[in-house]
C-alpha positions as CSV (number, residue, x, y, z in Angstrom):
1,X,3.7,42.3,33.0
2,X,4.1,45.8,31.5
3,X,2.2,46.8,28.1
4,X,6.0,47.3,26.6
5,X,6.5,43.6,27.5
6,X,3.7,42.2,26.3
7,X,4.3,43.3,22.8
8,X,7.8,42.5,22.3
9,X,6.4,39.1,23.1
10,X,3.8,39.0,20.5
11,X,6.3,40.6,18.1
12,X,9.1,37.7,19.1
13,X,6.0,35.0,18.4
14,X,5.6,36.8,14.8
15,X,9.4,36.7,13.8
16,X,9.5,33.0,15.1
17,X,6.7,32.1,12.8
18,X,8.2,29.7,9.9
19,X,7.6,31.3,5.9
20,X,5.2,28.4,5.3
21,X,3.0,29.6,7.9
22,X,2.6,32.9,6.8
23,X,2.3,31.8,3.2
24,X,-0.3,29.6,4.5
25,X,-2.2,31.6,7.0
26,X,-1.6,35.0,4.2
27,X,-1.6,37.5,6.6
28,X,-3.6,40.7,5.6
29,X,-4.7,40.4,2.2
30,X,-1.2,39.1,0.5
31,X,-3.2,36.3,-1.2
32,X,-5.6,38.7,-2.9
33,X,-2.9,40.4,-4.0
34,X,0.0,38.4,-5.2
35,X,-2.8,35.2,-6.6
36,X,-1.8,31.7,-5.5
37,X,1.3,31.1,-3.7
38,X,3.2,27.8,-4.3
39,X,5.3,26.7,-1.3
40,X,7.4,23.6,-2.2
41,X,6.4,20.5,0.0
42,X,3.2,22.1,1.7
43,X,1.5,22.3,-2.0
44,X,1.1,19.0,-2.3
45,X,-1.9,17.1,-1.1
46,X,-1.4,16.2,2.8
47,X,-1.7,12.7,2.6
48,X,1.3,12.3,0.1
49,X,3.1,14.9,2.1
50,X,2.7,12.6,5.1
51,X,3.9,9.5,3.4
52,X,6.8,11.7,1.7
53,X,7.7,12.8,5.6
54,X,7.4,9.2,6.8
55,X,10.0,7.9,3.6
56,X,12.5,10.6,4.8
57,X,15.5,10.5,7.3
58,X,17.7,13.7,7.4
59,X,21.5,13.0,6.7
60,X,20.6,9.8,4.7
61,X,17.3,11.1,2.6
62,X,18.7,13.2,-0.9
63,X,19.4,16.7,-0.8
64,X,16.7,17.6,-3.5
65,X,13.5,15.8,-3.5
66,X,11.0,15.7,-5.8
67,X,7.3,14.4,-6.7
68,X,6.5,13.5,-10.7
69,X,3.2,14.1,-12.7
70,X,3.1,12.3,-15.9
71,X,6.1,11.3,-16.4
72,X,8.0,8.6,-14.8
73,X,11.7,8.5,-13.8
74,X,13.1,5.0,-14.6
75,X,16.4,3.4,-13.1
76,X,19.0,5.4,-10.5
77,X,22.8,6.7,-10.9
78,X,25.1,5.0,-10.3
79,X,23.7,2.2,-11.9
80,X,27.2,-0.4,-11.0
81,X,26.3,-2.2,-8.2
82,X,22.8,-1.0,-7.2
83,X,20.1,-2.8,-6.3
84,X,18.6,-5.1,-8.4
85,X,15.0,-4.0,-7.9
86,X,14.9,0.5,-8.0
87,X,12.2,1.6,-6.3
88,X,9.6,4.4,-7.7
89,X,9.2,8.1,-7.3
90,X,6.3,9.7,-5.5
91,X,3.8,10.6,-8.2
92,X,1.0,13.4,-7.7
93,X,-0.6,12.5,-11.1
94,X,-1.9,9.9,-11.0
95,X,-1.2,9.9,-7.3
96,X,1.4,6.8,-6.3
97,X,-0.5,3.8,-5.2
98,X,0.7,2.3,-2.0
99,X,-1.2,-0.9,-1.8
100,X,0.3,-3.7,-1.1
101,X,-0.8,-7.3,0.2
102,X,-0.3,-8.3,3.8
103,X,-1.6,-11.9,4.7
104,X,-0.4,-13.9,7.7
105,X,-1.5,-17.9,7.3
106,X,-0.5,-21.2,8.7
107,X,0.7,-22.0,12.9
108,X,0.4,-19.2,14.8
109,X,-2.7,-17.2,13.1
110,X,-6.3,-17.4,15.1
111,X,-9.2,-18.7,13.3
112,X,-11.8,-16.2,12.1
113,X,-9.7,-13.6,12.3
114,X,-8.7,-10.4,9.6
115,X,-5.9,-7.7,8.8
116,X,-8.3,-4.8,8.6
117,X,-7.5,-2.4,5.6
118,X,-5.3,0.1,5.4
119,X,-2.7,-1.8,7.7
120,X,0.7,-1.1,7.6
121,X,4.0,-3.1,6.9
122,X,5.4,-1.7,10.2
123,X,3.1,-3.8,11.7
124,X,4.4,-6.7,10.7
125,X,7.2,-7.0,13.0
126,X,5.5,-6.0,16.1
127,X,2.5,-8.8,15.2
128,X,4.8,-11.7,14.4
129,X,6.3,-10.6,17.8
130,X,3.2,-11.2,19.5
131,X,2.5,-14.4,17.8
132,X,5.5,-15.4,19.3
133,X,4.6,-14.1,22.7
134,X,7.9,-12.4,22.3
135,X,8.1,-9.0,24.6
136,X,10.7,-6.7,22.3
137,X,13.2,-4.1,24.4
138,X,12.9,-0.4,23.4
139,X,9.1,-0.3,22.2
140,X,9.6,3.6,22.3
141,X,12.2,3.7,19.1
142,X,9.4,2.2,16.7
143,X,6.2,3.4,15.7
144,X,4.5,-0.1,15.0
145,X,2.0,-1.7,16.9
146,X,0.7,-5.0,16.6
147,X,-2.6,-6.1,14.3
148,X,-5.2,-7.2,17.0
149,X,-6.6,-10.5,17.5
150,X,-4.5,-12.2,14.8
151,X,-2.7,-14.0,17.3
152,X,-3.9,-17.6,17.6
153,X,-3.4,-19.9,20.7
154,X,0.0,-21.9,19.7
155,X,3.3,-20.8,18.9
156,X,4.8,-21.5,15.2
157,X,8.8,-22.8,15.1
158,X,9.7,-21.1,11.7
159,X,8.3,-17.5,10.8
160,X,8.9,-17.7,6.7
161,X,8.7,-14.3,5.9
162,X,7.9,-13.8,1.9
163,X,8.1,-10.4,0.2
164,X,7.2,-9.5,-3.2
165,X,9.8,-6.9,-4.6
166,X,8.1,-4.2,-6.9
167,X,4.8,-5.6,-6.9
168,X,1.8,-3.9,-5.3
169,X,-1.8,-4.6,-5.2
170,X,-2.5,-2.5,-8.4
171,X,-0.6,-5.4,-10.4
172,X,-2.6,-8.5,-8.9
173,X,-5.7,-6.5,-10.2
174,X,-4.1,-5.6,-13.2
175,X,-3.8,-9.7,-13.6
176,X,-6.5,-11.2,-11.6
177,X,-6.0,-14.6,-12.9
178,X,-1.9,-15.3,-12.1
179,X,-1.7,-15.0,-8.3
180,X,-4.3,-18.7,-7.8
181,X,-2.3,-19.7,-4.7
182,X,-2.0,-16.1,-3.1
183,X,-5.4,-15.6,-3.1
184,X,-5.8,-19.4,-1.1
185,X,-3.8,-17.8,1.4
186,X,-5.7,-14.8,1.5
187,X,-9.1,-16.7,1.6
188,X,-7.9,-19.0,4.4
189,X,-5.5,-17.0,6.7
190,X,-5.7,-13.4,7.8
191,X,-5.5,-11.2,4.7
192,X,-6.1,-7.9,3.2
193,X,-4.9,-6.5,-0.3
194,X,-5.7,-3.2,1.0
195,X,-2.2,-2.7,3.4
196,X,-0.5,-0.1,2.8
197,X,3.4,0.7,2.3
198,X,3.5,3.5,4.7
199,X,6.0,5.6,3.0
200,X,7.4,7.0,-0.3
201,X,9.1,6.6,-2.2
202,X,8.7,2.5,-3.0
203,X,11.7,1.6,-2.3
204,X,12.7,-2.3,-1.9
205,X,15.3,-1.8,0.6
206,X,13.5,0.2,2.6
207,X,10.6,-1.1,2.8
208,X,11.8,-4.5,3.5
209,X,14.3,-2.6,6.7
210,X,10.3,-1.4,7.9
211,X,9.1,-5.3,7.6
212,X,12.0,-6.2,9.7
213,X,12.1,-3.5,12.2
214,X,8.8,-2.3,12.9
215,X,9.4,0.9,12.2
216,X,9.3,4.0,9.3
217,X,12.1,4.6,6.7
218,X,12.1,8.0,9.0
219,X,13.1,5.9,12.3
220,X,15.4,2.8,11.0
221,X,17.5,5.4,8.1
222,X,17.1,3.2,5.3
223,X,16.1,5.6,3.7
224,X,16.4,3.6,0.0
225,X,18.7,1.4,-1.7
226,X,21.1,4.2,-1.6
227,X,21.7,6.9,1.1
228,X,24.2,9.2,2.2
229,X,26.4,7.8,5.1
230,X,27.5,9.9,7.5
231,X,30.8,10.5,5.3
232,X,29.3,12.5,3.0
233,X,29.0,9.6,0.6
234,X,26.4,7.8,-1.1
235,X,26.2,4.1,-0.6
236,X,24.6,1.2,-1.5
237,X,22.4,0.2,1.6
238,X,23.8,-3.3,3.4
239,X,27.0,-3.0,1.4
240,X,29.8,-3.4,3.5
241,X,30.7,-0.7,5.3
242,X,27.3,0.9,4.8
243,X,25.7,2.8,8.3
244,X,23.0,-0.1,9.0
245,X,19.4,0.8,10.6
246,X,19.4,2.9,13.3
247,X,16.6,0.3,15.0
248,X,17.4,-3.2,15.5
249,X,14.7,-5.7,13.3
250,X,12.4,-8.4,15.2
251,X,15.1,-10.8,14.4
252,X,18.2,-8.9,16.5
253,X,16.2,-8.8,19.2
254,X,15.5,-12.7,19.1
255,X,19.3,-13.7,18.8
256,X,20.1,-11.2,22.0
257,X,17.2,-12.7,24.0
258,X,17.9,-16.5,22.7
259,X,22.0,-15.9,22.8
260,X,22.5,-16.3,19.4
261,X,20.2,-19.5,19.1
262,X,17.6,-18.8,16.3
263,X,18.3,-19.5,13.0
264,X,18.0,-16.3,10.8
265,X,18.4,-16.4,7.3
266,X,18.0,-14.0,4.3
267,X,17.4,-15.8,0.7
268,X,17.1,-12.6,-1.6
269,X,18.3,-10.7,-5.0
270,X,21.2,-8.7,-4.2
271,X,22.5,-7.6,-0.5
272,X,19.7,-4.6,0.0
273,X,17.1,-7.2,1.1
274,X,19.0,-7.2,4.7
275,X,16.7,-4.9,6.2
276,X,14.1,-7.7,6.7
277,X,16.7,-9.5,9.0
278,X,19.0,-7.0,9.7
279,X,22.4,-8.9,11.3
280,X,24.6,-7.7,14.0
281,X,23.0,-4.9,15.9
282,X,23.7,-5.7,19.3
283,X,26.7,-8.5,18.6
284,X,29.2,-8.2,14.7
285,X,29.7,-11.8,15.6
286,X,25.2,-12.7,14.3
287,X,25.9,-15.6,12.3
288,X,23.0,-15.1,10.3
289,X,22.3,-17.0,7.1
290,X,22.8,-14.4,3.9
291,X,22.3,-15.8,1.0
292,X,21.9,-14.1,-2.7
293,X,20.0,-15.9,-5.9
294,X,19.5,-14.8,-9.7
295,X,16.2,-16.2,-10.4
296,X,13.4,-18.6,-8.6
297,X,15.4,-22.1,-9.2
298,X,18.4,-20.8,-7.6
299,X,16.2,-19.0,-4.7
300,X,14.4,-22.0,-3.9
301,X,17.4,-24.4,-4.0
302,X,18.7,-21.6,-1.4
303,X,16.3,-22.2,0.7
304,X,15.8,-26.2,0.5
305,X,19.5,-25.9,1.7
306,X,18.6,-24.2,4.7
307,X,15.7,-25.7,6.0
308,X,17.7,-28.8,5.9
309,X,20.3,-27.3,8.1
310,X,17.5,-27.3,11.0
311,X,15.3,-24.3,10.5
312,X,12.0,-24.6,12.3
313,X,13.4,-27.7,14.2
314,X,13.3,-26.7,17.7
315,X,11.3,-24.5,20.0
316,X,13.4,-21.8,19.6
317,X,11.9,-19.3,17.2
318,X,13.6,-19.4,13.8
319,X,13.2,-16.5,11.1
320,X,13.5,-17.4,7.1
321,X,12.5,-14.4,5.2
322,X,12.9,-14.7,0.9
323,X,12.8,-11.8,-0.6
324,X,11.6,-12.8,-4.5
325,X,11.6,-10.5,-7.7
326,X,9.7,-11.3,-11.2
327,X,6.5,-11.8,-12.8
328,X,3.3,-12.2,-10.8
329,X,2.3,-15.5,-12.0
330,X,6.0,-16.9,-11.2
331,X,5.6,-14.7,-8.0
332,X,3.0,-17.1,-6.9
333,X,4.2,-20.1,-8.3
334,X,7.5,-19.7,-6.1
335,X,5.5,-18.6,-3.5
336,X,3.2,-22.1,-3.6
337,X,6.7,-24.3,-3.7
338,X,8.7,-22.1,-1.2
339,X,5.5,-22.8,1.4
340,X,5.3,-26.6,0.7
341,X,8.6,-26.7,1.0
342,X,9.0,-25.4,4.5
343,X,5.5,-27.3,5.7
344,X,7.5,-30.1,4.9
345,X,10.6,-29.6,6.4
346,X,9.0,-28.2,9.8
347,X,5.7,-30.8,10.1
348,X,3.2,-27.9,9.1
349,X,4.8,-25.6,12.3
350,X,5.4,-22.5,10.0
351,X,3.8,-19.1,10.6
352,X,3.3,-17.5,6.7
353,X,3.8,-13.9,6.2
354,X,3.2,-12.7,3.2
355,X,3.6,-9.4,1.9
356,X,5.0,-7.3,-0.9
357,X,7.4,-3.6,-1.1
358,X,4.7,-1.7,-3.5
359,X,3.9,-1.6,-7.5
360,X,4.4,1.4,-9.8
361,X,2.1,2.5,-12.5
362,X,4.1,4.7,-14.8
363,X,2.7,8.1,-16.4
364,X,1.3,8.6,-19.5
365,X,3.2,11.0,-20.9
366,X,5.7,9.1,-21.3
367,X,9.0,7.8,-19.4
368,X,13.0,9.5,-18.4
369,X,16.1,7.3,-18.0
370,X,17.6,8.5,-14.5
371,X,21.1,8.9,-16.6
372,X,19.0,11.5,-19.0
373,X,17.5,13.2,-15.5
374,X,20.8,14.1,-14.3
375,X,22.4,15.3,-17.4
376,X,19.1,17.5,-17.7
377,X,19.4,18.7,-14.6
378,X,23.3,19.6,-14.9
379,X,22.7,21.4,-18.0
380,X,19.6,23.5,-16.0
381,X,22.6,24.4,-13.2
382,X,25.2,25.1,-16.0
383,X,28.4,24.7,-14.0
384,X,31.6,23.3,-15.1
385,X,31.7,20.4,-12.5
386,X,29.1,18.1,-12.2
387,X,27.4,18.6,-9.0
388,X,25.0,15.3,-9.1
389,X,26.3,12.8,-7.0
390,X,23.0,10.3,-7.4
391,X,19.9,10.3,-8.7
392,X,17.7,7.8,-7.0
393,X,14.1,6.8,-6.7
394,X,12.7,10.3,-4.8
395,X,15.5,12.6,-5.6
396,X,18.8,13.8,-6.4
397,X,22.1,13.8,-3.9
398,X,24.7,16.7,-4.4
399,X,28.0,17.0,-4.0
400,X,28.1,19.5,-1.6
401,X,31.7,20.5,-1.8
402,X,31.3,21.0,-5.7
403,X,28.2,23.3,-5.0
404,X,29.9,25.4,-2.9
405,X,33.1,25.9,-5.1
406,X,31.1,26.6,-8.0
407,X,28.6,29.1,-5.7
408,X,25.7,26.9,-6.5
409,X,22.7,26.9,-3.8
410,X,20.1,24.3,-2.9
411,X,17.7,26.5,-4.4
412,X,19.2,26.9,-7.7
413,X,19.3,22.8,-7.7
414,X,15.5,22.4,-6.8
415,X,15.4,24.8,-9.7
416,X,16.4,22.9,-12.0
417,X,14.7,20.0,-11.3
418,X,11.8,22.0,-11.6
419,X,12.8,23.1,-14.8
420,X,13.6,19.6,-16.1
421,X,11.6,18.4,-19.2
422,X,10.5,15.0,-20.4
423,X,9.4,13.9,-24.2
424,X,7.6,16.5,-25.5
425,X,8.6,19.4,-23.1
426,X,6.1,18.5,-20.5
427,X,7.9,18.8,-17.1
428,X,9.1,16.1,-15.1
429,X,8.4,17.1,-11.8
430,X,5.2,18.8,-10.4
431,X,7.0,19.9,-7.2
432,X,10.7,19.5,-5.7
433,X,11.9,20.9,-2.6
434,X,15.0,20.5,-0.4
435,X,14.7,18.0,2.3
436,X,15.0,20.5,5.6
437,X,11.3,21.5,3.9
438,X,9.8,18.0,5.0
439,X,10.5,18.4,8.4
440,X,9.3,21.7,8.4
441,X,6.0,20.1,6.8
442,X,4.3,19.9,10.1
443,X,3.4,24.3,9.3
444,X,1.9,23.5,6.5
């Protein structure tokens, strides 16, 4: 190779180089120079970055995201027909805390054994599967791998999957004394308080999609309880007509390997708790029990009715999963009488997995209504149209056609958000960034 050669190839290597590199790296003496440089996303602390990068799914994540500091953003637009539980923003300040219980008790679970901390809901799936001694198809499309050694030697009938919505290990500490019958499972089963979520932001419906598929927000698309489908719209995730995972959940795999035999059922708030079953992946004809209930009476009547129908009666593995909202003392109250109730209907074969989608601890400085974000950030863009399509927990979706009739960039919208301010003038956001910058994160 010829001297010529050799540096056009160095030189090509230079130009190929991504921004955040360079800003990182600061070739010459730039950061002497020009003081700290501030590139969006790769600023914030790696670990939240990671968890950020895990939450997000390009074409479904928002077009603007952003990271709080003192202040937390409350609610979503459009608030008609959203989810009943919203989900929280990633916070830098105090950073977010993604704790969350994971116990597995009853048929099924080896004696003496743990969940080790720091486990992950996307291992739920991929343990219950081996508890099952069920061998899943496509192990490639999902980053979850099983919890070792919690599999015991016999084989449960009914898995009754039970998931806490909005509640994290922060708020049992916060109120040590209302969770009595959690922490028996706990003591007695295989349980940690130290899993982790795996991904931000702390969204219900997607973190209940990761129970049930085994994988990231970032691999199944659900990306929150509303994401852009691939219409350019922003939908309510599980609504009909919605884009559905792109992974199937433990449960699709056991009606295509059992023909449609197991019982699967969903007992939850509103239609965004699918993810934990999923329905349909492989056949539109899943005849999968869905089932929605205001409060714990009406959940628990819910699932008396289906136990009866047969549910943990034969040796074909059955799935139940509830999906409960509320205080944490009537958490664990419904928790205590949704477990009795299923011992009872199954003879005591019923595997227990317990779990919850992660707890928010607000700011200090104070609180902002979603509604008053996005008439903030409009007035920062100062356009005639109004270019915010959503505002949801983690960021904002834009109408892109609106944006480009009125000349607005992506830039000018992260902007904005940056120049939002909460009560007292103290900003809203300590970072925001446009999504092609998480991919882009691995150069940071």
């Amino acid at each position: 190779m010829t001297r010529r050669a050799t540096i056009l190839l160095v030189v090509a290597a230079i130009v190929a180089v991504p921004s955040v590199v360079l800003q990182a790296t600061c070739p010459g003496d730039s950061c002497a120079r020009s003081g700290p440089v501030h590139t969006p996303f790769c600023s914030l602390p790696e670990d939240l970055r990671s968890k950020i990068a895990a939450g997000y799914r390009e074409g479904r994540s928002p077009d603007v995201l952003a990271v709080t500091g003192g202040i937390g953003v409350v609610g979503s637009v459009p608030a008609a027909g959203s989810p009943t539980s919203v989900g929280s923003w990633p916070s830098a300040s105090p950073p977010t805390d993604t704790r969350t219980p994971i116990v597995f008790w009853g048929d099924g679970v080896r004696e003496a054994s743990g969940v080790p901390a720091g486990a992950e809901l996307r291992q739920l799936a991929p343990t219950i599967a081996e508890i099952l001694r069920f061998e899943r198809p496509f192990p490639g499309v999902r980053s979850g791998r099983a919890i070792p050694d919690i599999a015991g030697p016999d084989v449960p009938r009914l898995v009754l999957e039970i998931v806490w919505k909005g509640v994290g290990t922060a708020d049992l500490e916060n109120d040590p004394d209302a969770w009595p019958f959690l922490r028996g499972l706990v003591s007695s089963g295989a349980g940690t308080l130290a899993g982790e979520v795996g991904s931000l932001p702390l969204d219900p419906s997607a973190g209940l999609t990761t129970i049930g598929t085994g994988g990231l927000p970032a691999e199944h698309g659900i990306a929150g309880g509303w994401f852009r489908n691939d219409g350019g719209e922003v939908v309510a995730a599980w609504a009909n007509g919605a884009p559905t995972s792109v992974i199937a959940t433990l449960p699709d795999d056991l009606d295509r390997a059992f023909a449609q035999r197991p019982l699967i059922g969903i007992v939850g708030t509103d239609p965004g708790d699918r993810g934990i079953v999923g329905s349909g992946w492989y056949d539109v004809r899943d005849r999968d029990d869905r089932m929605t209930a205001a409060d714990d009476r009406a959940r628990l009547r819910a699932v008396t009715r289906l136990l009866g129908d047969g549910y943990g009666r034969d040796d074909v593995p059955d799935v139940l999963a509830v999906a409960m909202d509320g205080s944490v003392r009537s958490l664990d109250a419904e928790l205590r009488r949704t477990v009795r109730a299923a011992r009872s209907a199954t003879g005591g074969r019923v595997l227990v997995v317990m779990t919850a989608t992660g707890g928010w601890i607000p700011g200090g400085s104070g609180q902002v209504e979603a509604s008053d974000l996005e008439r903030i950030v409009e007035t920062e863009i100062d356009t005639d149209e109004p270019l915010v399509q959503a505002v949801v927990p983690g960021g904002l979706y834009l109408d892109q056609g609106a944006m480009t009739a009125a000349g607005v960039t992506g830039q000018i919208a992260q902007d904005a958000a940056l120049a939002a301010r909460g009560p007292g003038g103290s900003a809203i956001f300590v970072d925001a960034f446009q999504g092609f910058a998480v991919p882009f994160g691995r150069y940071c």
